[in-house]
C-alpha positions in Angstrom: 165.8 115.7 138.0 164.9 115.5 141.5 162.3 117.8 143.0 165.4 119.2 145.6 167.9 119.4 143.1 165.5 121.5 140.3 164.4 123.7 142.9 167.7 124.4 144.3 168.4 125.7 140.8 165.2 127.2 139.4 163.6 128.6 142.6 165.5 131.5 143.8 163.1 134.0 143.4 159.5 131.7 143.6 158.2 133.9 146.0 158.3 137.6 144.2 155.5 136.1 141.6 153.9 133.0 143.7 151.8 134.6 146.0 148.4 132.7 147.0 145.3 133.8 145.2 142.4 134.1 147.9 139.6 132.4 145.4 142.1 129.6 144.5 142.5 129.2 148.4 138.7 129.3 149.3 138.7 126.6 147.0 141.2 124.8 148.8 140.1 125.3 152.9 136.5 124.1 151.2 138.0 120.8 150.0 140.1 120.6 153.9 137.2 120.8 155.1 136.8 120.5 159.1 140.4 118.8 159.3 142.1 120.8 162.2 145.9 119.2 161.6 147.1 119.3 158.1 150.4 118.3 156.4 151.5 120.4 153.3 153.4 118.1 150.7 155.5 119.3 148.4 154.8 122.8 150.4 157.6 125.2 148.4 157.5 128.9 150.4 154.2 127.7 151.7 151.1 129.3 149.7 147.4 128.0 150.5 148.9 126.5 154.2 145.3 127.5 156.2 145.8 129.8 159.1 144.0 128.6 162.3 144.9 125.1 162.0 147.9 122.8 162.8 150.1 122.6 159.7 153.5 120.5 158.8 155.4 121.5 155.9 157.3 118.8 154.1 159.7 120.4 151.6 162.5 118.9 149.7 164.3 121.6 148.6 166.5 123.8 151.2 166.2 126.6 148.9 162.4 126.5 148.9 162.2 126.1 152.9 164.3 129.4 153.2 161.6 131.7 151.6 159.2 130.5 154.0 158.2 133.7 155.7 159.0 133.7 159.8 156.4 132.8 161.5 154.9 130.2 159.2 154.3 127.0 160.7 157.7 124.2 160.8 158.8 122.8 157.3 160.6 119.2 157.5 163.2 118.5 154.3 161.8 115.5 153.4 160.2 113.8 150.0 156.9 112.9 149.4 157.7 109.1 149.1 159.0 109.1 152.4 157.3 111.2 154.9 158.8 111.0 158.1 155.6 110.5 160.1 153.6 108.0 161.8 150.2 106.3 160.0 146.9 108.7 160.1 149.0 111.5 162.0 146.8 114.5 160.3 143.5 115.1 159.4 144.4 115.9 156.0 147.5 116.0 153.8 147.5 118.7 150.9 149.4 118.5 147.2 149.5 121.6 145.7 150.6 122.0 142.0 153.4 119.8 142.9 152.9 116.0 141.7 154.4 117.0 138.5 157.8 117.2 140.2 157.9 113.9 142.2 160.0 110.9 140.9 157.1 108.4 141.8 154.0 110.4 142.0 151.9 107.1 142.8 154.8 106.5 145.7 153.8 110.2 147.0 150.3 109.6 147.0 150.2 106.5 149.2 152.2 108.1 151.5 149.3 110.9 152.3 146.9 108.1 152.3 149.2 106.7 155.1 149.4 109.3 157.1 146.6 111.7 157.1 142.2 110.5 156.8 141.8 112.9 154.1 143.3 113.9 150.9 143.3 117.0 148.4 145.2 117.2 145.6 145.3 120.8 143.8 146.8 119.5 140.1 146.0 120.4 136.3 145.5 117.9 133.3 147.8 117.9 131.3 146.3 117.5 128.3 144.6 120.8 128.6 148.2 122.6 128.7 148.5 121.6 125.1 145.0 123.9 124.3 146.8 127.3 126.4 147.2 130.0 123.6 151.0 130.3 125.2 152.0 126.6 125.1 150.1 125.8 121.8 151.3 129.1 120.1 154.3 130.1 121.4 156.0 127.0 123.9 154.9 124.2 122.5 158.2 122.4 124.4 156.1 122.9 127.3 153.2 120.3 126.2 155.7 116.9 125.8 157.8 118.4 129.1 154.1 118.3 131.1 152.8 115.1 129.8 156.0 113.4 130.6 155.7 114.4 133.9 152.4 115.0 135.1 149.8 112.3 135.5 146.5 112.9 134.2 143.5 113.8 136.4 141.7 110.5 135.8 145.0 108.6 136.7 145.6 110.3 139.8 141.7 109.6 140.1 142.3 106.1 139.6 145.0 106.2 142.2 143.2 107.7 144.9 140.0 105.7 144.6 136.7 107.2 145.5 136.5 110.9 145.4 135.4 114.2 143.9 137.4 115.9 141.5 136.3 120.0 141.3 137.0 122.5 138.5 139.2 125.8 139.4 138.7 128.5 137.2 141.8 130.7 137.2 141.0 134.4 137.7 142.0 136.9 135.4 143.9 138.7 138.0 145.2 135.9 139.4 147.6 136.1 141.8 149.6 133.1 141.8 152.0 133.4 138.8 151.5 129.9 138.0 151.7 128.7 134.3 147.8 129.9 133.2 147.8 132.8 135.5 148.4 135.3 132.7 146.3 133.8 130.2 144.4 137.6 130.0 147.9 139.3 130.9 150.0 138.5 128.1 152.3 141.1 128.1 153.6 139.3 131.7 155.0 136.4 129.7 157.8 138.5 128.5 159.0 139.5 132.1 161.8 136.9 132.6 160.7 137.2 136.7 157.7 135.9 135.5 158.5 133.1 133.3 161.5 132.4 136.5 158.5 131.1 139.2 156.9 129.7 136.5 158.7 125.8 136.6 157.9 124.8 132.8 159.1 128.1 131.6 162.0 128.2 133.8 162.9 124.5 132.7 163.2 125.3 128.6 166.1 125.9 127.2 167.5 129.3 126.5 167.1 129.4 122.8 163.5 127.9 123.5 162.7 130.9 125.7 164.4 133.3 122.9 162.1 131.7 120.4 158.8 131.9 122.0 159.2 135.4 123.8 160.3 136.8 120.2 157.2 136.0 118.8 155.0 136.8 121.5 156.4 139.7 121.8 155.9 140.6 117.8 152.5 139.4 117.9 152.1 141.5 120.6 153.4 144.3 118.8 151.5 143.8 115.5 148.1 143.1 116.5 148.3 139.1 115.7 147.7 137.9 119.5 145.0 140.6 119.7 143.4 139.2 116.6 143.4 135.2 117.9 143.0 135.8 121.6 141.3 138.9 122.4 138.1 137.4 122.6 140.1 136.1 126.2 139.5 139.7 127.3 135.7 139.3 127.2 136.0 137.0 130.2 136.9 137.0 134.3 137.7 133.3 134.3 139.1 130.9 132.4 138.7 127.0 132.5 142.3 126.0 132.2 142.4 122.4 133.4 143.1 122.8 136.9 141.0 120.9 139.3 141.0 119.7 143.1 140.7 116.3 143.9 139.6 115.6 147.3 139.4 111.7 148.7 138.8 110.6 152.5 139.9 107.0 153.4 137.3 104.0 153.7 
């Protein structure tokens, strides 16, 4: 499914859980660096856009580019394998948690390398989703629905050619609702406004969801999560494969 068409249907309400987490987005102006024009790919309502600089928004989903808040800087509909603008017309051109959801993520990523000097790509590895406590216990779906459409850090590595990739640890108060965010919250899972701005969740069927919160929720109950994961507890921040990739063109 396009990234337009599965947002128009699955992001109503992205913005009550999908806020921007300021130590995820220190992360994030670090890898921008000193790059005062900056385009936003993939931008949704517009988390991690840095204030104080020129920003585009490019965003394919009309649904998306209403929750923007007013005020925000502009948001063109367009896709990432197109962008409507001219070669090296930004500083930088940010990706954030969105290569997942483009048809031709290799496409998307030539484009930014087109059109801006620097790149920085906020992704996770997929093959790290399959180790979560909630995808590995309780949504296992979730692991063959990432790894058919995410690319691997090292590919998108490959793809960029030269650059640094850096480890985000997510917070245990994280608060971006994004798909490890809760990994010390678990109780969270079972709010269906959670799971909704959570894209993996919100893509699984409804007898999938019914499965997995069932159990989670009698684990819960019972003392079993406690007994596996509360060791989680002991710690602020969790390694849960998400990384920043930053290149700069030759």
């Amino acid at each position: 499914m396009a990234a337009d068409a599965l947002y128009d249907r699955i992001g109503q309400s992205y913005t009550a859980t999908r806020h921007p987490d300021p130590r995820i987005a220190a992360a994030i102006l670090n890898a921008l660096g000193d790059a005062r024009s900056v385009l936003n790919v993939g931008a949704g309502a517009g988390a991690y856009e840095p204030a104080g600089r020129s920003v585009v928004a490019v965003e394919p989903s009309a649904r998306m580019i209403r929750q923007r808040a007013s005020g925000m800087s502009p948001a063109v509909q367009a896709s990432a394998e197109a962008l409507p603008f001219t070669t090296k017309a930004f500083d930088a051109a940010l990706a954030v948690l969105t290569l997942h959801h483009w048809s031709e993520w290799r496409s998307g990523l030539s484009e930014m390398r087109r059109v801006a000097n620097r790149l920085v790509v906020f992704t996770f590895e997929p093959a790290e989703v399959a180790g979560f406590w909630l995808t590995e216990t309780y949504f296992p779906e979730i692991v063959a629905l990432e790894r058919g459409r995410c690319p691997s850090v090292a590919e998108i590595a490959r793809e960029l050619g030269p650059c640094r990739v850096e480890p985000v640890a997510v917070p245990h108060d994280c608060a971006d609702g994004f798909l490890a965010a809760y990994w010390r919250r678990p109780d969270a899972y079972l709010d269906p406004g959670v799971r909704a701005g959570i894209s993996a969740l919100a893509q699984l069927d409804r007898d999938v969801i019914s499965r997995g919160v069932a159990r989670l929720a009698s684990d819960l109950d019972s003392g079993a999560w406690e007994h596996r994961f509360g060791h989680l507890r002991s710690l602020d921040a969790l390694d849960a494969g998400y990384r920043i990739l930053v290149a700069d063109r030759g």
